[in-house]
N, CA, C and O atoms as a GROMACS GRO file, in nm:
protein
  584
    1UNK      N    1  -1.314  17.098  11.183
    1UNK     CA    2  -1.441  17.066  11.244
    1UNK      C    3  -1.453  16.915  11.262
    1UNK      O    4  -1.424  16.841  11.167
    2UNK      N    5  -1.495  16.864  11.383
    2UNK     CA    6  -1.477  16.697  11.412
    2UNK      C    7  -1.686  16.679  11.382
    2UNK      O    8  -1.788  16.738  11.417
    3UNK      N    9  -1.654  16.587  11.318
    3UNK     CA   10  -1.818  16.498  11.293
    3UNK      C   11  -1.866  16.539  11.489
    3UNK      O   12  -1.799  16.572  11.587
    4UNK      N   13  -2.015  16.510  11.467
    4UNK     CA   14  -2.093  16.517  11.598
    4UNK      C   15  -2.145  16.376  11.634
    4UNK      O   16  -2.144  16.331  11.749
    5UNK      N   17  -2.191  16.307  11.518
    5UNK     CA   18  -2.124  16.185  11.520
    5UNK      C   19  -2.194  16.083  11.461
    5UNK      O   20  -2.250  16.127  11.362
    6UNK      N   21  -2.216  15.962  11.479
    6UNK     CA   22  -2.252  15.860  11.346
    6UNK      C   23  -2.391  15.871  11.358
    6UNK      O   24  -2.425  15.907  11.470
    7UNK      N   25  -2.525  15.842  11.242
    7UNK     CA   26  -2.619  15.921  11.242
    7UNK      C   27  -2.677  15.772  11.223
    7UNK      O   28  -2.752  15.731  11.311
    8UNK      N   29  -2.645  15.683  11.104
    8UNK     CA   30  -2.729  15.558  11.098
    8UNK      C   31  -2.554  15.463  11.006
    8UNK      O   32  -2.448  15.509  10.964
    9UNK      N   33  -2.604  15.343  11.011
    9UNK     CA   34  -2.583  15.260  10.893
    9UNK      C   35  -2.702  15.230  10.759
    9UNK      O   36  -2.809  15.172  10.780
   10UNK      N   37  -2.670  15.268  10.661
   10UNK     CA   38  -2.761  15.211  10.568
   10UNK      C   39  -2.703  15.091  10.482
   10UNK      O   40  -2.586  15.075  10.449
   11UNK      N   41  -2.818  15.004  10.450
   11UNK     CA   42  -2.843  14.879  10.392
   11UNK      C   43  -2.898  14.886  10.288
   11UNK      O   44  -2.980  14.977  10.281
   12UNK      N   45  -2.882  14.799  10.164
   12UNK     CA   46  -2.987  14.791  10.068
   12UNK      C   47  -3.004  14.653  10.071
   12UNK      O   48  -2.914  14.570  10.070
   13UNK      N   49  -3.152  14.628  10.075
   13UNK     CA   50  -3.200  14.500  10.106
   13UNK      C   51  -3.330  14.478   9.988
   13UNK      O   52  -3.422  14.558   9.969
   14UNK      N   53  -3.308  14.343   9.918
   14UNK     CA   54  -3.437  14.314   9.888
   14UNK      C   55  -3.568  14.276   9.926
   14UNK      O   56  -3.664  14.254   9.852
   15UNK      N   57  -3.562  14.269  10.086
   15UNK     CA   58  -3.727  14.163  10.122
   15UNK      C   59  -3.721  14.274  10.248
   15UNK      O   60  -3.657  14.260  10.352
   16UNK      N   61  -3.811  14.396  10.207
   16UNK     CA   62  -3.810  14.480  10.350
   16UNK      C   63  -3.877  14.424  10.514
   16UNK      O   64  -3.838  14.448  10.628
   17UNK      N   65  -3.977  14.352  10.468
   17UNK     CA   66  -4.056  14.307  10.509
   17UNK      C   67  -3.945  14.192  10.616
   17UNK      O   68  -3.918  14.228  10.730
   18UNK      N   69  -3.906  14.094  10.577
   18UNK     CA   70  -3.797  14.012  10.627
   18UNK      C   71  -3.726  14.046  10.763
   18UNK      O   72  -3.732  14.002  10.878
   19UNK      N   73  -3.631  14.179  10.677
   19UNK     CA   74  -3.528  14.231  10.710
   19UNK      C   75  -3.570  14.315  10.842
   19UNK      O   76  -3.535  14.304  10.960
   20UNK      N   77  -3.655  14.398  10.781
   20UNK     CA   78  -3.766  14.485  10.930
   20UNK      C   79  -3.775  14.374  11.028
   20UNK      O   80  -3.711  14.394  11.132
   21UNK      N   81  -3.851  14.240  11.019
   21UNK     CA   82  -3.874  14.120  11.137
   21UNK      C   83  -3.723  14.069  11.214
   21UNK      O   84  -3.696  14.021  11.324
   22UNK      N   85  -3.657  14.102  11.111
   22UNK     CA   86  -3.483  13.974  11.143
   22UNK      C   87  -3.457  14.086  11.246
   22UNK      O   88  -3.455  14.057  11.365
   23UNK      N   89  -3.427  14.281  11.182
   23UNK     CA   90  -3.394  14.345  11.333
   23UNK      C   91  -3.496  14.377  11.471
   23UNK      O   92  -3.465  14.397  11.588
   24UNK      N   93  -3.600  14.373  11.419
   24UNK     CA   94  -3.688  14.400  11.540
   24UNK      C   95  -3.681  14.266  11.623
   24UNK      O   96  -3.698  14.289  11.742
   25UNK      N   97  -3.661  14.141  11.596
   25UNK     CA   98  -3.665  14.031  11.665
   25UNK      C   99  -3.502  14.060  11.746
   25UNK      O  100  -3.467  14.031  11.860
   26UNK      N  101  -3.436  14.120  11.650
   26UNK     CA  102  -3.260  14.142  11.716
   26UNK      C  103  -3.326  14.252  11.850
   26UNK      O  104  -3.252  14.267  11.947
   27UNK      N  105  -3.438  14.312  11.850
   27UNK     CA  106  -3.420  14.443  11.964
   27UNK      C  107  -3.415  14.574  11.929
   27UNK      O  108  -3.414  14.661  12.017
   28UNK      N  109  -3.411  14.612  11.764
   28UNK     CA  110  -3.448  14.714  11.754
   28UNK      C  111  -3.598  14.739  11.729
   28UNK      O  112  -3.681  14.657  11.691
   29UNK      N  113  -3.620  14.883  11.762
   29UNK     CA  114  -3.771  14.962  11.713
   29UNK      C  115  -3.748  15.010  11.578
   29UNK      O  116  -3.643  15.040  11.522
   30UNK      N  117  -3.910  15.011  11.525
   30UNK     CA  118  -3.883  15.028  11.415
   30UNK      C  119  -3.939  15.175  11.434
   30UNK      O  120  -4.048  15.189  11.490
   31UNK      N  121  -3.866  15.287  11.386
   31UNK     CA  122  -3.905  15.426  11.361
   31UNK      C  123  -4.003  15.481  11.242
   31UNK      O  124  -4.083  15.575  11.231
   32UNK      N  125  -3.977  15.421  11.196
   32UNK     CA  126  -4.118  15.420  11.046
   32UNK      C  127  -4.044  15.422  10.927
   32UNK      O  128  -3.926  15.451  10.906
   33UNK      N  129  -4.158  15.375  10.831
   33UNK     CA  130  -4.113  15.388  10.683
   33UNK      C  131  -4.164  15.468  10.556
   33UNK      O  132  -4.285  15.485  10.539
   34UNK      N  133  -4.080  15.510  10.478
   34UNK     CA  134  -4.137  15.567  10.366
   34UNK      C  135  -4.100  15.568  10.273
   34UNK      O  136  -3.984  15.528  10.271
   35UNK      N  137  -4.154  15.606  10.143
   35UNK     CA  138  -4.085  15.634  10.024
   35UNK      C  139  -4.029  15.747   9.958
   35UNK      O  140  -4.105  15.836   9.919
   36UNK      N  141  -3.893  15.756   9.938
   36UNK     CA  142  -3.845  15.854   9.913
   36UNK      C  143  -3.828  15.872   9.736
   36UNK      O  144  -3.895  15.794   9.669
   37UNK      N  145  -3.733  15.980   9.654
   37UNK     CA  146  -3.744  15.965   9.522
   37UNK      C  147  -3.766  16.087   9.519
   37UNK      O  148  -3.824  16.150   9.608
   38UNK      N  149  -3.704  16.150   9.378
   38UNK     CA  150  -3.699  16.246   9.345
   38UNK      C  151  -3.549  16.303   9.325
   38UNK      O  152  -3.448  16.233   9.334
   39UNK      N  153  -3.549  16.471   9.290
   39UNK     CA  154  -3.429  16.533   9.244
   39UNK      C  155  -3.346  16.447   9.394
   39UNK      O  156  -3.303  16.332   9.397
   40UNK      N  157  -3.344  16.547   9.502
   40UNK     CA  158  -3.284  16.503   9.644
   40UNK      C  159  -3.157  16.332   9.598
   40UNK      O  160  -3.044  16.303   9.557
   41UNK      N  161  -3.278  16.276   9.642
   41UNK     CA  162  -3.256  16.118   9.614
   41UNK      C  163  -3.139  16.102   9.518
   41UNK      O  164  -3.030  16.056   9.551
   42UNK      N  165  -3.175  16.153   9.373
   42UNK     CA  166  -3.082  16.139   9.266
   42UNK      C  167  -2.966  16.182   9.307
   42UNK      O  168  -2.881  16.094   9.297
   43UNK      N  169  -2.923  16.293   9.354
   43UNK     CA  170  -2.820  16.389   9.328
   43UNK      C  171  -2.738  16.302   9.484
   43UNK      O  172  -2.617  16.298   9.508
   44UNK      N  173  -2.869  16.233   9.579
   44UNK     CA  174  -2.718  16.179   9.705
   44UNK      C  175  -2.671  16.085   9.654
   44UNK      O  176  -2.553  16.060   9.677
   45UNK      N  177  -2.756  15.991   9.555
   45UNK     CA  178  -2.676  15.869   9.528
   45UNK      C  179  -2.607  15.847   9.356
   45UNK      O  180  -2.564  15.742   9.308
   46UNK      N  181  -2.616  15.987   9.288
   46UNK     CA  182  -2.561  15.947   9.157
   46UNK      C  183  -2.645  15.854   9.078
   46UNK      O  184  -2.604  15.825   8.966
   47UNK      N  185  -2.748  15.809   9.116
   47UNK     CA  186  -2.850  15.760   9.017
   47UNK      C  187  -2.983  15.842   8.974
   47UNK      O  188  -3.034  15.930   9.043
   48UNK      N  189  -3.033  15.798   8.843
   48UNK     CA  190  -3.142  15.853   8.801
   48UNK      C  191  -3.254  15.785   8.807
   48UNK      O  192  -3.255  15.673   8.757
   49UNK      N  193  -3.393  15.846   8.881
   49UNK     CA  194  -3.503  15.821   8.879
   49UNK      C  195  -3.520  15.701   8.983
   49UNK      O  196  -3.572  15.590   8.967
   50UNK      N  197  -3.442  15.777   9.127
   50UNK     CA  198  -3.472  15.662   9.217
   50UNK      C  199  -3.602  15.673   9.328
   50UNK      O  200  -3.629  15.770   9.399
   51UNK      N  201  -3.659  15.572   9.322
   51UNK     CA  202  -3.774  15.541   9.414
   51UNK      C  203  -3.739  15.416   9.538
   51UNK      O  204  -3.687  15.306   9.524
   52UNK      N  205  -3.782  15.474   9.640
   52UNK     CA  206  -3.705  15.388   9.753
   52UNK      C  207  -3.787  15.384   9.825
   52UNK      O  208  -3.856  15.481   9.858
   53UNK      N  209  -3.801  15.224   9.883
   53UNK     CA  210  -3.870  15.236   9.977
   53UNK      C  211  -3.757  15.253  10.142
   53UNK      O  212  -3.645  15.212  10.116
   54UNK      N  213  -3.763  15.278  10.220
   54UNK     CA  214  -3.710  15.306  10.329
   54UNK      C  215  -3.745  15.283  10.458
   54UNK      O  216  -3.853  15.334  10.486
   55UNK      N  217  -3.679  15.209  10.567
   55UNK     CA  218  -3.721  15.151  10.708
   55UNK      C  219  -3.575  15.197  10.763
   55UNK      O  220  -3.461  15.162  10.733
   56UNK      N  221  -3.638  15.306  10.873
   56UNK     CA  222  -3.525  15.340  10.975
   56UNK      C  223  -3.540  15.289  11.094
   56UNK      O  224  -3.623  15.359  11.150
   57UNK      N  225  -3.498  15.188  11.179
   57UNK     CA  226  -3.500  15.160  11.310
   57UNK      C  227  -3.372  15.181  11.368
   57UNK      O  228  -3.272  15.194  11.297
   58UNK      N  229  -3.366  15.186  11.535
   58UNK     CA  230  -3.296  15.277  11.624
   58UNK      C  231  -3.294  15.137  11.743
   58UNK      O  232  -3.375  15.045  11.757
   59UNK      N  233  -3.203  15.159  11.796
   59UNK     CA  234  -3.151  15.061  11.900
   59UNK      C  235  -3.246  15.080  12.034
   59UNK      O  236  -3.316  15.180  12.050
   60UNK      N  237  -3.240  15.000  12.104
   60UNK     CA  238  -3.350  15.078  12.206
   60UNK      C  239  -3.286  15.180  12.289
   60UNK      O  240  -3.362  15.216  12.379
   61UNK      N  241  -3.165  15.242  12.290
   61UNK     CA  242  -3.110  15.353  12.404
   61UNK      C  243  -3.114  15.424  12.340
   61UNK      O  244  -3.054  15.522  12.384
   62UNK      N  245  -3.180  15.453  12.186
   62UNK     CA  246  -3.204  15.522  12.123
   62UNK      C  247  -3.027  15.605  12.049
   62UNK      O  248  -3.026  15.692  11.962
   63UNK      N  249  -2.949  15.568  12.090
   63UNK     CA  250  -2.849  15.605  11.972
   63UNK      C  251  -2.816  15.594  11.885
   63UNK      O  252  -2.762  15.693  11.833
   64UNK      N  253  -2.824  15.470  11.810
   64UNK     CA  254  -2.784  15.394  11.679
   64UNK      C  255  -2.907  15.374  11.638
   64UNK      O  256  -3.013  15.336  11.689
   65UNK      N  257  -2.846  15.430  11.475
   65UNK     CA  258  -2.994  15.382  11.388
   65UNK      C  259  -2.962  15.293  11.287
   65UNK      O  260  -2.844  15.258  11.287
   66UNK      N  261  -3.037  15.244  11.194
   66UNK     CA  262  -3.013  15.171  11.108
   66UNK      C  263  -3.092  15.172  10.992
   66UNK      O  264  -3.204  15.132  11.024
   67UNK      N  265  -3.085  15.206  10.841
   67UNK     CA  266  -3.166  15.262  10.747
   67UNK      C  267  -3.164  15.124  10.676
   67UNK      O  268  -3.053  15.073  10.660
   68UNK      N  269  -3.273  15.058  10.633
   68UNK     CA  270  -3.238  14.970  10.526
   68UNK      C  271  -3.337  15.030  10.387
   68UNK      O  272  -3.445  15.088  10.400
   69UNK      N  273  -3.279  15.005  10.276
   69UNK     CA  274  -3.349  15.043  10.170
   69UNK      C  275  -3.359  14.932  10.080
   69UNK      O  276  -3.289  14.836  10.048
   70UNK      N  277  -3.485  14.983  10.046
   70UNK     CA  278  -3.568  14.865   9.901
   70UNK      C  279  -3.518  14.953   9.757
   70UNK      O  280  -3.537  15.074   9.761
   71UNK      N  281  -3.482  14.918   9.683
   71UNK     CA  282  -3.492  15.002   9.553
   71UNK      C  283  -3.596  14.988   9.508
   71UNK      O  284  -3.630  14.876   9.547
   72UNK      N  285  -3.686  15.036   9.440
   72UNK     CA  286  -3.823  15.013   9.337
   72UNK      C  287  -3.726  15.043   9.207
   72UNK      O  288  -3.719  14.949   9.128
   73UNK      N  289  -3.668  15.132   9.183
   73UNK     CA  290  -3.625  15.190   9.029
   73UNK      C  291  -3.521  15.300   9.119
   73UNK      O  292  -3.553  15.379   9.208
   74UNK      N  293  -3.362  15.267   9.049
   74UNK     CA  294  -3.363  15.138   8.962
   74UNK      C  295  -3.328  15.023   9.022
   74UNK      O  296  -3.271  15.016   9.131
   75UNK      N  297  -3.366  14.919   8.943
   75UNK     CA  298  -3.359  14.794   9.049
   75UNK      C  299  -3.220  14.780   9.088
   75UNK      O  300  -3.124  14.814   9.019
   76UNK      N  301  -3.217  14.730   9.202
   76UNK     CA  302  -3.110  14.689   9.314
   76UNK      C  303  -3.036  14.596   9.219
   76UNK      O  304  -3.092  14.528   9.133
   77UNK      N  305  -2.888  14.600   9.246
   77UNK     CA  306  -2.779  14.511   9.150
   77UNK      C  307  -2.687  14.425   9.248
   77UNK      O  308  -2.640  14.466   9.354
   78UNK      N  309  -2.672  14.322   9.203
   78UNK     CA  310  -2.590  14.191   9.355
   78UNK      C  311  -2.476  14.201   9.271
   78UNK      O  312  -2.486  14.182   9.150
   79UNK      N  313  -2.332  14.236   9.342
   79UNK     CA  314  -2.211  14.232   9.319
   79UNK      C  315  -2.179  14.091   9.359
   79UNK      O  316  -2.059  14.076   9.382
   80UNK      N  317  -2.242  13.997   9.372
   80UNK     CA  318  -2.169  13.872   9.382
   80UNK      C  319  -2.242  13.770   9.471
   80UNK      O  320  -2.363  13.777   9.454
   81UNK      N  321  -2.203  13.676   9.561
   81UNK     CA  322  -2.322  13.616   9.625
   81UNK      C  323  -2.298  13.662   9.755
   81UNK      O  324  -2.200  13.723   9.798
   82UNK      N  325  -2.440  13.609   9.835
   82UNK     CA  326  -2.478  13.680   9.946
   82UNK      C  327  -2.403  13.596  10.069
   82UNK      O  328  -2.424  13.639  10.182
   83UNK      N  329  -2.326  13.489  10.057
   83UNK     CA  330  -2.275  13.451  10.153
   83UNK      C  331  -2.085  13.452  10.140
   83UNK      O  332  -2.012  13.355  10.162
   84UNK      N  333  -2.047  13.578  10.100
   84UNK     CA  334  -1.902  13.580  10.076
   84UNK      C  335  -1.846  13.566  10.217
   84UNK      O  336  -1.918  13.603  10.310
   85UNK      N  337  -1.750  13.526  10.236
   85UNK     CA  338  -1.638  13.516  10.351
   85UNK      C  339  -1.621  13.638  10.450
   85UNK      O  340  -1.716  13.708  10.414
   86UNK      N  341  -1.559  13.705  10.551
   86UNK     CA  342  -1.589  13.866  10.584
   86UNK      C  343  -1.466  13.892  10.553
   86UNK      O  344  -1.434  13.991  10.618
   87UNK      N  345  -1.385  13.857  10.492
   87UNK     CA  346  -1.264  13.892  10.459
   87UNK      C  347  -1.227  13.964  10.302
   87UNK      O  348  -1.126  14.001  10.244
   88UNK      N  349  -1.383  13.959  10.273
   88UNK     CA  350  -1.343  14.053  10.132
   88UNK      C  351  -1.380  14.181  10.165
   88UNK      O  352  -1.464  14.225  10.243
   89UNK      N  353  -1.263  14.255  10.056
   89UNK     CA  354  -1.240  14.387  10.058
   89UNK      C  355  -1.407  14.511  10.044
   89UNK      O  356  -1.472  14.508   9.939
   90UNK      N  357  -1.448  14.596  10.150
   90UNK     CA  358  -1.555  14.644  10.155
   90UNK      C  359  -1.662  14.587  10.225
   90UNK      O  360  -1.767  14.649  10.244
   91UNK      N  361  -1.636  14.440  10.277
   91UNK     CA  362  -1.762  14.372  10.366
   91UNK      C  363  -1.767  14.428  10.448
   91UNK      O  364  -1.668  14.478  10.501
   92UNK      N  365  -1.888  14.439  10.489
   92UNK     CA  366  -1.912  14.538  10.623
   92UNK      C  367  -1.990  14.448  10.707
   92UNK      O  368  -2.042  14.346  10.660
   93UNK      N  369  -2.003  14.490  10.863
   93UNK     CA  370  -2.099  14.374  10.947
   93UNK      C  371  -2.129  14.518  11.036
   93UNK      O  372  -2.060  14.620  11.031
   94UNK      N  373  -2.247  14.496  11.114
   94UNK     CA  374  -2.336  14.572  11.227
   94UNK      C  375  -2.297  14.524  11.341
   94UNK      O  376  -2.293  14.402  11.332
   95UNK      N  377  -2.260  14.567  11.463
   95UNK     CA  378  -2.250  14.485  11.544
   95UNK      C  379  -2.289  14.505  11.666
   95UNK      O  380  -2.240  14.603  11.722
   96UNK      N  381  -2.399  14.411  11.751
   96UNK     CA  382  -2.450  14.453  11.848
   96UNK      C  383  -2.443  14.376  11.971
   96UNK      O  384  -2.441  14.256  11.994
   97UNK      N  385  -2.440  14.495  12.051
   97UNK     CA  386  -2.383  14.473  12.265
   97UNK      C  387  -2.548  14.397  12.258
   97UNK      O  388  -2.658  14.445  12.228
   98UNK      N  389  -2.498  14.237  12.311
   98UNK     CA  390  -2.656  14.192  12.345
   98UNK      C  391  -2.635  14.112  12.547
   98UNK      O  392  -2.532  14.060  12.591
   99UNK      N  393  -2.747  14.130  12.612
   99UNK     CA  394  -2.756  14.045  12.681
   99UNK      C  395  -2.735  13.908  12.729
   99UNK      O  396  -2.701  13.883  12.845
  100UNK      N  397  -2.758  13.805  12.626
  100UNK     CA  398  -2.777  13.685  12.656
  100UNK      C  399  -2.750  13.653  12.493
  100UNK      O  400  -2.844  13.694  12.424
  101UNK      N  401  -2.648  13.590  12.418
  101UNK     CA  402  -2.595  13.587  12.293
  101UNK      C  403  -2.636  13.469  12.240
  101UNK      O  404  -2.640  13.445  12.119
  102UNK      N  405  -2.674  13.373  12.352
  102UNK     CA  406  -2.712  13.199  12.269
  102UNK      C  407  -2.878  13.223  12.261
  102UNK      O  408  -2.929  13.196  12.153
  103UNK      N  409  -2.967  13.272  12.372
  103UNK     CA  410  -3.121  13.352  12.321
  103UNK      C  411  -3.129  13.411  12.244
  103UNK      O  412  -3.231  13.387  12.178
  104UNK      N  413  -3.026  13.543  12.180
  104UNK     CA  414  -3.034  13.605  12.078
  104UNK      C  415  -3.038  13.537  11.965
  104UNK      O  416  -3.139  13.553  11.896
  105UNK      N  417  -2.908  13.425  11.906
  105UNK     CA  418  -2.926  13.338  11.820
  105UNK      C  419  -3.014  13.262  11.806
  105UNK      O  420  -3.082  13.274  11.704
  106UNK      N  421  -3.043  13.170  11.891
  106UNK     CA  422  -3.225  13.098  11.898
  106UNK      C  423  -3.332  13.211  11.853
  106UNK      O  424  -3.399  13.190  11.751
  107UNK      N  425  -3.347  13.312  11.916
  107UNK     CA  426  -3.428  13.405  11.839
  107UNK      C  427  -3.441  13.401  11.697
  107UNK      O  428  -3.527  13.351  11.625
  108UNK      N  429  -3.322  13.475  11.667
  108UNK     CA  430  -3.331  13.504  11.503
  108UNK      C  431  -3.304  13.381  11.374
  108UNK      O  432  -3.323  13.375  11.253
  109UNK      N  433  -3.245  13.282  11.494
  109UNK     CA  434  -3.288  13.131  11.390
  109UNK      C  435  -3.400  13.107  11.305
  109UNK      O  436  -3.398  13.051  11.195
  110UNK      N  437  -3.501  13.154  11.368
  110UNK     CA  438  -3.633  13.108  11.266
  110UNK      C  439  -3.648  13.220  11.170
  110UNK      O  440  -3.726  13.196  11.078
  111UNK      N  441  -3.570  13.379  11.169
  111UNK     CA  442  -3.585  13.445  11.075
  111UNK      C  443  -3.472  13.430  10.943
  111UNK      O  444  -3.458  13.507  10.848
  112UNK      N  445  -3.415  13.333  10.965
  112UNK     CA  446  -3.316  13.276  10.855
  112UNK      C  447  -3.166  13.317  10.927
  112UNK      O  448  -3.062  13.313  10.861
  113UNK      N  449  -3.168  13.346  11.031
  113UNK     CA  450  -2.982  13.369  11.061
  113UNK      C  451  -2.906  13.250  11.088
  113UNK      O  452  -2.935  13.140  11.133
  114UNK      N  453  -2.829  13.290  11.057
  114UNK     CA  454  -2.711  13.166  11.054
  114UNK      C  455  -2.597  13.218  11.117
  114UNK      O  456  -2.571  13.338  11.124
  115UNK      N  457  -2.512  13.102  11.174
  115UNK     CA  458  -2.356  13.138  11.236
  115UNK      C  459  -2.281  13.150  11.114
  115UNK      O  460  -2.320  13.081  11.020
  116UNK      N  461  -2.192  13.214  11.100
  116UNK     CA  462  -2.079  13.229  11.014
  116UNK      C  463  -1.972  13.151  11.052
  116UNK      O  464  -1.915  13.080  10.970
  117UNK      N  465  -1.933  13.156  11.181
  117UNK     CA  466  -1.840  13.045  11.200
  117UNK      C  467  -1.826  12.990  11.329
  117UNK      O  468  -1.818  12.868  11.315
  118UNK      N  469  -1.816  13.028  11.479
  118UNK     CA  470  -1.853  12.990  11.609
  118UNK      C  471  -1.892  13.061  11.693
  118UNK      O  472  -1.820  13.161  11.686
  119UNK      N  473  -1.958  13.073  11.766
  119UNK     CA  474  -1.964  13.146  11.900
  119UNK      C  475  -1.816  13.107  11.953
  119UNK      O  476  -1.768  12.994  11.941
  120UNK      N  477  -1.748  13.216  12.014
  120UNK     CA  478  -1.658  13.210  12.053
  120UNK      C  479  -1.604  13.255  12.224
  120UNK      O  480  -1.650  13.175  12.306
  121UNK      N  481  -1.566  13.305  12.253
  121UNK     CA  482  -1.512  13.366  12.437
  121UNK      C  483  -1.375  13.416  12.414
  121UNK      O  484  -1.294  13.328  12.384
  122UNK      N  485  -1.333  13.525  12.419
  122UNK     CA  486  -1.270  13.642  12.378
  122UNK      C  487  -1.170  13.624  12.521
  122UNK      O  488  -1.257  13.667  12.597
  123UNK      N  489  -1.088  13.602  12.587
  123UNK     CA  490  -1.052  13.574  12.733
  123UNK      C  491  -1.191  13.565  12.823
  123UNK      O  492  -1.292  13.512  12.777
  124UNK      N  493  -1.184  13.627  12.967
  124UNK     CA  494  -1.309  13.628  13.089
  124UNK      C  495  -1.382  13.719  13.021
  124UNK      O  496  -1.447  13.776  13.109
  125UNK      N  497  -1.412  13.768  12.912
  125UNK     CA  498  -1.508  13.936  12.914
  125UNK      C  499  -1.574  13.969  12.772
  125UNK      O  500  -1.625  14.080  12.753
  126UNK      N  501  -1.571  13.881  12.680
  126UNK     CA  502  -1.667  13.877  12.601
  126UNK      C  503  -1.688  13.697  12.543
  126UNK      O  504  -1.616  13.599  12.561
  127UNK      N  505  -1.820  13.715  12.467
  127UNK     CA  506  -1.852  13.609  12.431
  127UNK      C  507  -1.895  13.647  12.238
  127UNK      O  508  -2.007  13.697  12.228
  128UNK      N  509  -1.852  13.635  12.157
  128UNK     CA  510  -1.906  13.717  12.053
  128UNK      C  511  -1.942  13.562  11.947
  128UNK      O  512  -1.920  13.442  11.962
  129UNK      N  513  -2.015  13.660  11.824
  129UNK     CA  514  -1.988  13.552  11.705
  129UNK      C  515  -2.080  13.670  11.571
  129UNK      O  516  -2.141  13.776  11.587
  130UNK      N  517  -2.058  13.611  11.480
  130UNK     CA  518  -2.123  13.676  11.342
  130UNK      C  519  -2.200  13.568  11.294
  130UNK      O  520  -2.173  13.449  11.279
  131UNK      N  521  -2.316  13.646  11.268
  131UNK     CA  522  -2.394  13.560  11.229
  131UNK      C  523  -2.478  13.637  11.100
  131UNK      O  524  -2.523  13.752  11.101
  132UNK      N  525  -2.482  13.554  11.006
  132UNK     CA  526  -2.540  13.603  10.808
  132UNK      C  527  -2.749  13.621  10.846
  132UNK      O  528  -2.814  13.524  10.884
  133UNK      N  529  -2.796  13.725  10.830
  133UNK     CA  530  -2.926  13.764  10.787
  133UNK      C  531  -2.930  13.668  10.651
  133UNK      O  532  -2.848  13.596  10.596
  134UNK      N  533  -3.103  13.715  10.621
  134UNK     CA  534  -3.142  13.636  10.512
  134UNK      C  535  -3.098  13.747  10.421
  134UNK      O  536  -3.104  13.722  10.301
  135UNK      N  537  -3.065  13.839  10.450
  135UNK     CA  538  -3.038  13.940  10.298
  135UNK      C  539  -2.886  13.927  10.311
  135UNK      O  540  -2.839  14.018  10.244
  136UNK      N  541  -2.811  13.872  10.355
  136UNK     CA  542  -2.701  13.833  10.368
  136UNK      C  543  -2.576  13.881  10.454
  136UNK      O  544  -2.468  13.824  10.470
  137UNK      N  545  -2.632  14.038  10.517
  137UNK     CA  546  -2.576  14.107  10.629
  137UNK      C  547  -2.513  14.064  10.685
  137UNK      O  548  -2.586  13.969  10.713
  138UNK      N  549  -2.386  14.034  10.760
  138UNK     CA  550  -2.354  14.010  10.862
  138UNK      C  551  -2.334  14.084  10.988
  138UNK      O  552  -2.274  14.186  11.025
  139UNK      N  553  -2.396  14.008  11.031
  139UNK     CA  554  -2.442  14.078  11.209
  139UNK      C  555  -2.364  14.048  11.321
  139UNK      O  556  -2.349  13.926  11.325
  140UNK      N  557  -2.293  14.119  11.437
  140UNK     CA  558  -2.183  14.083  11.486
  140UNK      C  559  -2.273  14.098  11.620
  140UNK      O  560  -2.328  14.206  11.646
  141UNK      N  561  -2.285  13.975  11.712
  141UNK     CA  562  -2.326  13.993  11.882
  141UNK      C  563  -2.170  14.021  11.954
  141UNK      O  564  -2.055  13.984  11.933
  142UNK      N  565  -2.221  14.084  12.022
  142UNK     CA  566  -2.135  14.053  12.176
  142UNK      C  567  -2.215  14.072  12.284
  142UNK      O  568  -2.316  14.139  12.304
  143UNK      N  569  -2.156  14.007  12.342
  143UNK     CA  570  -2.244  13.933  12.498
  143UNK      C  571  -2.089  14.020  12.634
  143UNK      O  572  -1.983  13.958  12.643
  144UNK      N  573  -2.099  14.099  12.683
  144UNK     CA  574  -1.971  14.091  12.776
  144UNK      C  575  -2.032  14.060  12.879
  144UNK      O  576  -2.145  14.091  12.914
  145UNK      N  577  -1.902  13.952  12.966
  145UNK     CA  578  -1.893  13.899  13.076
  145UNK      C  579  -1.887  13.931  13.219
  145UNK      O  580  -1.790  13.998  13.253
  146UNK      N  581  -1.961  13.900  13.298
  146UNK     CA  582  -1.913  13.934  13.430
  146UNK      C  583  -1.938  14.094  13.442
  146UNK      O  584  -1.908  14.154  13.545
   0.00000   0.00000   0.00000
């Protein structure tokens, strides 16, 4: 049986509030939020007595979603710091088809994003770069050309 196909990315983020502004300023909608918790909860993630807060937003063509979660209990744990290199083992980045890639960055400048390393030009047909959220995400634009 082949998957039907990718449903969301989930995040665990400490500042929901933030994180909700950093993607909706990127272009996504926000689909709503809630709190989840209980048996369910426990048994998907192998922890006990989890309370979550939860924000699902969706791309605007509506295919891709994106879950970020708050822990309430038990509290959220940092494997290390939030600005590691993307070259360690398990880093993951989001990466999104944008319009206009140097507006996009000016955009999310004032919500704390940062370049990771350059805007770059891929031959004639893309323009890309990664750029670090305030929860430390890395977020991948591409802009294609022509």
């Amino acid at each position: 049986m082949a998957i039907q196909r990718m449903d969301n990315v989930g995040i665990v983020v400490e500042d929901m509030d933030a994180a909700i502004a950093f993607f909706v300023e990127l272009g996504m909608e926000l689909e709503g939020r809630a709190e989840v918790g209980g048996l369910v909860a426990d048994q998907c993630t192998g922890l006990k007595g989890v309370q979550c807060d939860i924000a699902m937003l969706r791309t605007p063509d509506g295919h891709s979603r994106l879950e970020l979660a708050k822990y309430l209990s038990p509290a959220a744990i940092s494997d290390g710091p939030r600005n590691r290199p993307h070259n360690v083992l398990g880093t993951h980045r989001v990466m999104f088809a944008v319009d206009d890639i140097e507006d996009t960055i000016a955009r999310l400048r004032p919500h704390g994003a940062e370049l990771v390393g350059e805007l770059a030009q891929y031959e004639d047909s893309y323009r890309l770069c990664y750029i670090r959220s305030p929860e430390g995400i890395i977020v991948g634009l591409a802009q294609q050309l022509g």
